[in-house]
C-alpha positions in Angstrom: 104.6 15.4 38.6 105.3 12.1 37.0 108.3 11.4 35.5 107.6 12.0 31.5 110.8 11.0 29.2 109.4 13.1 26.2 109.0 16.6 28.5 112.2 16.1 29.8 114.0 15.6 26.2 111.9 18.5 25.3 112.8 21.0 27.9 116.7 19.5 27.3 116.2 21.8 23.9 114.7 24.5 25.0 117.9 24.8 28.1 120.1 23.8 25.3 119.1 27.5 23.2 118.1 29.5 26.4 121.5 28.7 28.4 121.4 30.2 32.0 121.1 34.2 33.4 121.2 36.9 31.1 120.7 40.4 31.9 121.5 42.2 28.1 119.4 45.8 28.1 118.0 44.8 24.3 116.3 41.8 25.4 112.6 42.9 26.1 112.0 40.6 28.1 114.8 41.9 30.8 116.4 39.4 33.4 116.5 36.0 31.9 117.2 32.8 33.4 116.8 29.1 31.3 114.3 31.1 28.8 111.9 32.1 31.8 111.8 36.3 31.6 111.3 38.6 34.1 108.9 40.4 31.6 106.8 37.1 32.4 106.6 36.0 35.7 106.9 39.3 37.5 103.2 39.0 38.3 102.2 35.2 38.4 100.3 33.3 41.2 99.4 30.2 39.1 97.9 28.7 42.5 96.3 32.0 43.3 97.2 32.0 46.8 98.0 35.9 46.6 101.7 35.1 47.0 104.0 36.0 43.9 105.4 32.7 42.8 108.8 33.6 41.9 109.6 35.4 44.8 111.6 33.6 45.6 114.2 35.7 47.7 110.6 36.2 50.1 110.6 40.2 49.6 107.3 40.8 48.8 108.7 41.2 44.9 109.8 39.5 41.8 113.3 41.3 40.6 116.7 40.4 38.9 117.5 38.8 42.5 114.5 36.3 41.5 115.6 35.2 38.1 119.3 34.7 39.2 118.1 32.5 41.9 115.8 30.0 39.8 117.1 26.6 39.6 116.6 24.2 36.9 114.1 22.1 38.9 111.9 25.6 39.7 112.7 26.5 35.4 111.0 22.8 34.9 108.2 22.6 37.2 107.1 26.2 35.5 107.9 24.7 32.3 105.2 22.0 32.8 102.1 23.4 34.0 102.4 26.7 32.3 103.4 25.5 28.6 104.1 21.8 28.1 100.7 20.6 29.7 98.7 24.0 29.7 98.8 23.8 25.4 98.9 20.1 25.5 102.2 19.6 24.1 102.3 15.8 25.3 99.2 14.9 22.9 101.7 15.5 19.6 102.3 12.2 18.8 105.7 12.8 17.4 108.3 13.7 19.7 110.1 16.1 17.4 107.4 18.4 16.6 106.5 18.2 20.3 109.7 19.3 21.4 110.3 22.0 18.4 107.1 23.5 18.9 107.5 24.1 22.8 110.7 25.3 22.1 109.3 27.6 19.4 106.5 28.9 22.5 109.0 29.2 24.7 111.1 31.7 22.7 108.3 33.6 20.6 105.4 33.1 22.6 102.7 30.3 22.0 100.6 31.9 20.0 102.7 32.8 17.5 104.6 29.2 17.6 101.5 27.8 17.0 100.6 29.9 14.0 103.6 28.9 12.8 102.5 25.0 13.2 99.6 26.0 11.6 101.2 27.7 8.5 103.8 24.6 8.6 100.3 22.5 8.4 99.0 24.1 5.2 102.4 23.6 3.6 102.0 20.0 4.4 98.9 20.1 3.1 96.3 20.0 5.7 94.7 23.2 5.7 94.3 24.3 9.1 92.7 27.5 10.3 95.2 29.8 11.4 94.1 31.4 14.7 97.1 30.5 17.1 94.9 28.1 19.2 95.8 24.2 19.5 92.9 22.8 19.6 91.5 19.8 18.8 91.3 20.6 14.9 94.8 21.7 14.8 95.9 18.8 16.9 94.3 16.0 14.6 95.7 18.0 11.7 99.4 17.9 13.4 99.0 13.8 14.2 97.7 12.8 10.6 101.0 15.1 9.2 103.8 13.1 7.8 106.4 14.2 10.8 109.1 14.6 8.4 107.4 16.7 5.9 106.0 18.9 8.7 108.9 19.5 10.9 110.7 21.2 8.1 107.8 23.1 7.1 107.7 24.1 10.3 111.7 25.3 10.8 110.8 26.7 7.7 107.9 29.2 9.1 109.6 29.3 11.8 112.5 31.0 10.3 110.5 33.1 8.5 108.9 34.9 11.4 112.3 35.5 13.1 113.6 37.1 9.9 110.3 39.3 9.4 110.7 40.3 13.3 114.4 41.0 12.9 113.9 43.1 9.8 111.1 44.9 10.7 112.2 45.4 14.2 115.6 46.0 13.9 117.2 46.7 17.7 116.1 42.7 17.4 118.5 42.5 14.8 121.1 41.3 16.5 119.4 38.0 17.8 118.6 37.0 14.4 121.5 34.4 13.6 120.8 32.6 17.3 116.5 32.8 16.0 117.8 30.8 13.1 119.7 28.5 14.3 117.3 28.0 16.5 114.6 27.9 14.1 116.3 24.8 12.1 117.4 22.6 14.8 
């Protein structure tokens, strides 16, 4: 993979608010090491060669063992080709929506992160259709934005969804202050 300065400032945030292994029984997403879940990549074979791809103790399964043995070079190659270049990331022309909105996938999923840029879009006044999906619509709407004005839309929807999840789901309660402070870096 070439070298790419604006991925690798990117996935320098997201490391920054995921930090290393966690194992904390709340968490959904169970064993957690630099943001990557074991919730998530219990199952994946991106190269389809029928062999898990974070197995990598070699016992036929993806555990705890797994995630607490996942370097930072493994955490950025998956970073890469599963978010960064899978939802084109690298075609937002401005580096700190870029980096804000992978670190928003990373956390609360793309889908949602991206309805957020959406949202963040119509505040900013470029109606978008809100459907999750950056595609080609979206993505001219998020390069013809004024960065400035849209970036703190979009801390701003972003911290609205973490508060809506945290009060309406409240064993999540307890993540919200770290959400927002995510949420407006």
């Amino acid at each position: 993979m070439p070298d790419d300065p604006r991925f690798t400032a990117a996935l320098a945030l997201v490391l920054q608010h995921e930090g290393g292994f966690t194992n904390d029984p709340a968490d959904p997403g169970g064993a957690t090491q630099y943001g990557i879940s074991l919730r998530t990549v219990v199952k994946v074979d991106a190269d389809m060669n029928g062999l898990l791809d974070f197995d990598l103790d070699g016992d036929g399964d993806v555990d705890v063992d797994d995630i607490k043995a996942l370097t930072p070079e493994a955490a950025a190659a998956y970073y890469r080709h599963q978010w960064w270049d899978k939802f084109g990331y690298g075609q937002i022309k401005d580096d700190h929506i870029a980096a804000k909105v992978f670190d928003l996938a990373v956390n609360m999923g793309a889908k949602q992160a991206h309805i957020c840029l959406q949202r963040a879009l119509r505040a900013a006044w470029l109606p978008t259709l809100e459907d999750g999906v950056l595609g080609p619509n979206t993505m001219r709407s998020v390069n013809a934005a004024d960065p400035r004005s849209l970036l703190a839309a979009l801390k701003a929807e972003a911290a609205g969804f973490y508060r809506l999840l945290s009060a309406t789901k409240t064993f999540l309660a307890r993540y919200r202050e770290g959400w927002l402070t995510r949420a407006y870096s």
